[in-house]
N, C-alpha and C positions, 0 to 999 in steps of 0.2 A: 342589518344586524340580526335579525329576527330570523332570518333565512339562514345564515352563519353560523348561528347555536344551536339552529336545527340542527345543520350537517355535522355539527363537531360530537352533537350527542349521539347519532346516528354512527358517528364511528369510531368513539369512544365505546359504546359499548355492543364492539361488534366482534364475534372471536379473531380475527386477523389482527384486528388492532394490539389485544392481550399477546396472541403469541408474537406478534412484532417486537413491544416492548420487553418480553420475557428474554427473547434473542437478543438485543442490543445488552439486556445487564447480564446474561449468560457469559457474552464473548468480554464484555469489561472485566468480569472476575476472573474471566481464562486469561487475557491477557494482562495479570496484574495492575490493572490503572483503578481497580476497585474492591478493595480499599489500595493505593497505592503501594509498593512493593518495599519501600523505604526512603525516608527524607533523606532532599539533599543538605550535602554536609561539605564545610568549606575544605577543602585538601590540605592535608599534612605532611611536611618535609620528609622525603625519604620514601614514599609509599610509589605506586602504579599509578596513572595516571590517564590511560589509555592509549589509545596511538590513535594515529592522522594518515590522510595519504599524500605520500613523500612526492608523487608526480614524476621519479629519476628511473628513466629508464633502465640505468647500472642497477637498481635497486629490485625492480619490480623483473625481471627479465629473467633473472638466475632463480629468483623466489617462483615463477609461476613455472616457468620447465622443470621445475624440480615438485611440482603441486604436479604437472601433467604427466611426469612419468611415474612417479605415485600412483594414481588413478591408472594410468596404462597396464601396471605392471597389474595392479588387483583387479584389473579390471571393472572398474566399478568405481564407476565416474558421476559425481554428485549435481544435477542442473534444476534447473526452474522454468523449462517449458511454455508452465501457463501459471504462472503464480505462487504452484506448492513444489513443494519437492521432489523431486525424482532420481531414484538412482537407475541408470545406464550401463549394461553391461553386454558390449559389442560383441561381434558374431564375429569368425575368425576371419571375413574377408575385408570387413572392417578395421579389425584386428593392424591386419596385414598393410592398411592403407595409414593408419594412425602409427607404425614405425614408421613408416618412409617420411610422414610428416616428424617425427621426433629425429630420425636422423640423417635430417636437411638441417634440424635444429642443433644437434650437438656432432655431427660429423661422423657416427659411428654407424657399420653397416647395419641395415633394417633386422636380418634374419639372429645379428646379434643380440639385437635389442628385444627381438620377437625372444627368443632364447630365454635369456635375462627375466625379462617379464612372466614368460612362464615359469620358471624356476621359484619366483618369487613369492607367483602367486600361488603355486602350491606347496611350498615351507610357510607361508606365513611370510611378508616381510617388515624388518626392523630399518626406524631411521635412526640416524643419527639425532642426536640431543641438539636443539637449534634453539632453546630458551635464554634469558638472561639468568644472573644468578638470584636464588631464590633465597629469602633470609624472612627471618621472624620479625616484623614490628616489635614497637615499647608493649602492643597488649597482645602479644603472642599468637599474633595471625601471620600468616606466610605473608610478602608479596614477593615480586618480581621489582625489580632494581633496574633500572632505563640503563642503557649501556654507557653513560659517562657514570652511572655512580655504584657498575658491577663489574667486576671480573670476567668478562665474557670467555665461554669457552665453546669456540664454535667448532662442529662436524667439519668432516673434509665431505663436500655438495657430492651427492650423490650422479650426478653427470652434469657436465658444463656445458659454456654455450660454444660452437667450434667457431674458428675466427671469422670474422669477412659478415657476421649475423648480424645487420643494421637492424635499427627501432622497428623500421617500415617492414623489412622482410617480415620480425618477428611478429607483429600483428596482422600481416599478410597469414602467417603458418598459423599461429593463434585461432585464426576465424576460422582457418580451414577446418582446427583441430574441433571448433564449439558446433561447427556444421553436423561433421562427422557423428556427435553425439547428441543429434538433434536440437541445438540451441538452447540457449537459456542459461548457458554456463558462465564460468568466471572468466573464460577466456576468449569469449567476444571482445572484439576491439573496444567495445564502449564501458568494458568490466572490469579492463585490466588493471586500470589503473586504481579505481576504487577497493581490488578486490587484493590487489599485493604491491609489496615495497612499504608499507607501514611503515613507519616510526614512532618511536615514543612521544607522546607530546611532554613538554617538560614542567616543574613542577610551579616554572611563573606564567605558564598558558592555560594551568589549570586552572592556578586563582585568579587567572583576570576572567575564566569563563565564567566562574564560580561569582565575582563581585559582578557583572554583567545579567547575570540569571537575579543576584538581589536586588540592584539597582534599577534596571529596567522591568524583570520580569515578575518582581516581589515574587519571589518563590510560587506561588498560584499560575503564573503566565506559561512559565517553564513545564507545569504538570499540564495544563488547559490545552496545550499543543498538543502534546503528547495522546493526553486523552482523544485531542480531535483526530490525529492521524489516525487511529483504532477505529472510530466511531463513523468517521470519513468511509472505510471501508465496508461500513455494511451500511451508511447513508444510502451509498452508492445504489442498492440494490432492496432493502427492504420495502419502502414507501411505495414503490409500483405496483406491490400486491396488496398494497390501501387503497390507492385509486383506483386500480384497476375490480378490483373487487369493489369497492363503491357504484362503480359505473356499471359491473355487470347485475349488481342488483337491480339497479332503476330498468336496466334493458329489460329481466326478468319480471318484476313485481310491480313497478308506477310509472313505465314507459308511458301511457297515455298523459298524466299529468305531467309529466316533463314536459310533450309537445303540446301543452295548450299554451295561450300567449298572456295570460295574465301575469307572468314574471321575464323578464327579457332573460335574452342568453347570456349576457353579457352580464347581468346581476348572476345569475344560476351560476353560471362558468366559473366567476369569480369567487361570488361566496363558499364554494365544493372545493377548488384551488387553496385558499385562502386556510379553511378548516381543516385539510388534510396536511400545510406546512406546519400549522400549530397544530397537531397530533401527532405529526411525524417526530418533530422536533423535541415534547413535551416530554418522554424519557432522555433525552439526552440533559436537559433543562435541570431535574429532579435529583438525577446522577452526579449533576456539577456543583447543585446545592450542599447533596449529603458530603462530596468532596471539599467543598469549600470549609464546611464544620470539620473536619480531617487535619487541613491543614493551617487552622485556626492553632490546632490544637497541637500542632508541633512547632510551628514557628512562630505563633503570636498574634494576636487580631493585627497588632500594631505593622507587625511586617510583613502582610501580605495583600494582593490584590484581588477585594472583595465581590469585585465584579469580574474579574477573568473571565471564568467560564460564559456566563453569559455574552461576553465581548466575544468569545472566541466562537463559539456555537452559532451564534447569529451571524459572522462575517466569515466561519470558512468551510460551518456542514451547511445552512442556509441556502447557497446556491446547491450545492450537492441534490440536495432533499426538494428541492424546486426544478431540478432536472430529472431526476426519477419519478414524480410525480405528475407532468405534464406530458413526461413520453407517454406514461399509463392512460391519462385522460383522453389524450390526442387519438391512441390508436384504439383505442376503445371507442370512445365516439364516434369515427371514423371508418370502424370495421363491423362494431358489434360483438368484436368477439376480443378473448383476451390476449391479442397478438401484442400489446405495447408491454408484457412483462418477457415473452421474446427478444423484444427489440433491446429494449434495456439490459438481458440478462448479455448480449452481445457487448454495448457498450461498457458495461463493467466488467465483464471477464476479462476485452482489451485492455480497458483500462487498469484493471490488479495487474495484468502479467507486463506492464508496461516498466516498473519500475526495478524489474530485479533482474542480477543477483545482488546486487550491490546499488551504495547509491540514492537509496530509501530516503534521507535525509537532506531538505533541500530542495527536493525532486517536485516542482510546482511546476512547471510550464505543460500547457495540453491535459493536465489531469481533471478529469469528471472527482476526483478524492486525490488530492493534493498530498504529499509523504511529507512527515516529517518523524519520524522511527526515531526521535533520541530525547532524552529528558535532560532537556538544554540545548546545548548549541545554539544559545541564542546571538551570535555574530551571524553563523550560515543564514536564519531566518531575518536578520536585518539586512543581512547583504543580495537577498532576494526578494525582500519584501512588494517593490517593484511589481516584479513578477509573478508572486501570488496577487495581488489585487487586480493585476490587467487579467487572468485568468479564471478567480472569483465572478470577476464584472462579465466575463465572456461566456461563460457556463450559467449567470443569471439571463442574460440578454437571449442566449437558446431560449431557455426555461419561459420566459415572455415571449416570444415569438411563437411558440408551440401551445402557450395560453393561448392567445391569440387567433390562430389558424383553428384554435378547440371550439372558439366561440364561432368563427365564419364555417365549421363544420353544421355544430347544433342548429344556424339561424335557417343554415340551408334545408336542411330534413325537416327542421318544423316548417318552413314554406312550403316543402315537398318537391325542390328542386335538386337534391342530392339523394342519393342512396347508393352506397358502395360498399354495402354491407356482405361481406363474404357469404358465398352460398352455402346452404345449410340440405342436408341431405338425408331425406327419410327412408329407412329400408324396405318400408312397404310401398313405397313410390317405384314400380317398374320403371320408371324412366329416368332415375336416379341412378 
């Protein structure tokens, strides 16, 4: 224990540790989860409600050819590559190969559509009005009205699909089209569906999300996700430049006392392991407190769940925060040098650009930061519940293994049977 409060003071008050937590509450306020952006509120007859994904291929087929020649026509095609955003705007031999793929799609010749698109794109082009109708509430805010209870007046579609265009063909041309503008877009096979064919959801799926989030989730459960999905993402990656900085001090400054043997490695290893999940953790911790007072304060001591955040924090950043942490230890101990915030900065850049464009929501299996991008939905998070804990438990069971392999690192170098310490090269050395 003694050894344990050493390290925690040690990097408590070390600058990485500050700027670490400065970052985590930085990105909470950027991302509205701090203070929260506004309580949920039970749904009202007559309002928006949001929409769902319809899964109907008649639905999502006409909606996304008519999003691709959009983008065709301005050229300037919106994707997500590696995580952020990127807009796309092809070169004319590309150009040239992105008609042929559109009209395989709708039947019309290429140098037509080449035509068209250019004209378009330099007048500016207009679409047609494809909304529901839109009317004032009882307290004089607009919404939009689900299409049984508006007048719908839709556009004549901008180009259809030519016959003979099966599901298959069309996500066959689809992936061609997301290749073409280097991935990451809506129209990957695996996007399409999340990303068009919407429907409204309607206004008795709202309240039963809504009595679902109270019942289950005491309004607290529903933010605590939320929160985690945000927090998740820079779990991912902060705490490697805690350990890894921790570790390259002792290499720098008390490397001798490390290798003496009056404390095992296995105590050393653990205790350093141990103080860095609790510090890592410890703003996220502080964040869920001052939020818990938040939502005390709009929906009632009475009706919410006073322990959320903590519940949530320790079962789904917890392993997060013990994988970034152990890759730091591992390859630093191991190299000597700060190659495990490389290694790590690999596994999370995969792991951000894993979950988009669509699809955020849900999105647990394989992830080092687990997606859940919506405040609610808590059916989708019970209907995979499953599946985030086989995934939690699998991302902690690394995290212990790589402890583990940290500690048969250290025992070996203090015996003096290991060194695989990367070379280190001095410029006044002629033979460096």
């Amino acid at each position: 224990m003694r050894l344990y409060l050493a390290e925690c003071r040690r990097i408590l008050f070390s600058l990485t540790w500050v700027v670490m937590a400065a970052v985590f509450v930085i990105f909470a306020v950027s991302q509205d989860v701090l203070p929260p952006s506004q309580p949920l509120q039970e749904p009202r007859p007559g309002g928006s409600y949001g929409g769902k994904a319809s899964g109907n291929p008649d639905l999502i087929m006409p909606e996304a050819l008519e999003s691709l020649y959009g983008e065709f026509s301005a050229n300037d095609y919106t994707t997500y590559p590696h995580g952020f955003i990127k807009t796309v705007r092809l070169k004319e031999k590309k150009r040239v190969q992105m008609a042929g793929i559109l009209s395989e799609l709708t039947g019309k010749p290429a140098d037509e559509l080449l035509k068209a698109g250019t004209d378009a794109s330099s007048q500016g082009m207009t679409f047609p009005y494809r909304g529901d109708e839109l009317v004032p509430d009882e307290d004089g805010e607009v919404v939009i009205l689900p299409p049984e209870a508006a007048s719908m007046s839709w556009g004549e579609p901008i180009v259809s699909l030519a016959q003979g265009v099966t599901w298959d063909l069309f996500q066959e041309l689809m992936g061609e089209a997301d290749r073409l503008v280097g991935g990451g877009s809506s129209y990957a096979a695996e996007s399409l569906s999340s990303s068009f064919g919407m429907i409204p959801r309607t206004y008795e799926e709202a309240v039963a999300d809504y009595r679902l989030i109270v019942s289950h989730d005491r309004f607290t459960g529903a933010h605590a996700r939320l929160f985690s999905d945000y927090m998740g993402c820079m779990m991912g990656l902060l705490p490697v430049f805690l350990s890894v900085g921790l570790a390259m001090r002792d290499t720098r400054e008390i490397r001798p006392a490390i290798y003496v043997r009056e404390v095992s490695s296995v105590h050393l290893v653990l205790a350093r392991f141990a103080a860095l999940v609790t510090l890592s953790l410890l703003p996220a911790l502080l964040m869920g407190a001052v939020l818990t007072g938040l939502h005390i304060e709009a929906y009632g001591a009475a009706s919410v769940d006073l322990l959320a955040y903590p519940k949530y924090i320790l079962a789904w950043l917890l392993p997060t925060a013990m994988a970034a942490i152990s890759v730091g230890l591992f390859f630093t101990t191991l190299t000597g040098t700060p190659a495990g915030v490389a290694v790590q900065l690999i596994w999370w850049f995969l792991d951000l650009n894993g979950g988009l464009p669509g699809g955020l929501t849900g999105n647990y299996a394989g992830r080092l930061s687990p997606r859940h991008n919506s405040l609610g939905a808590t059916q989708v998070y019970l209907d995979h519940f499953g599946e985030l804990v086989r995934n939690r438990a699998a991302i902690a069971l690394i995290a212990l293994i790589l402890v583990g392999l940290t500690i048969a690192v250290l025992e070996g170098k203090r015996r003096g049977k290991l060194d695989v310490s990367l070379p280190r090269f001095d410029k006044r050395d002629p033979k460096a």
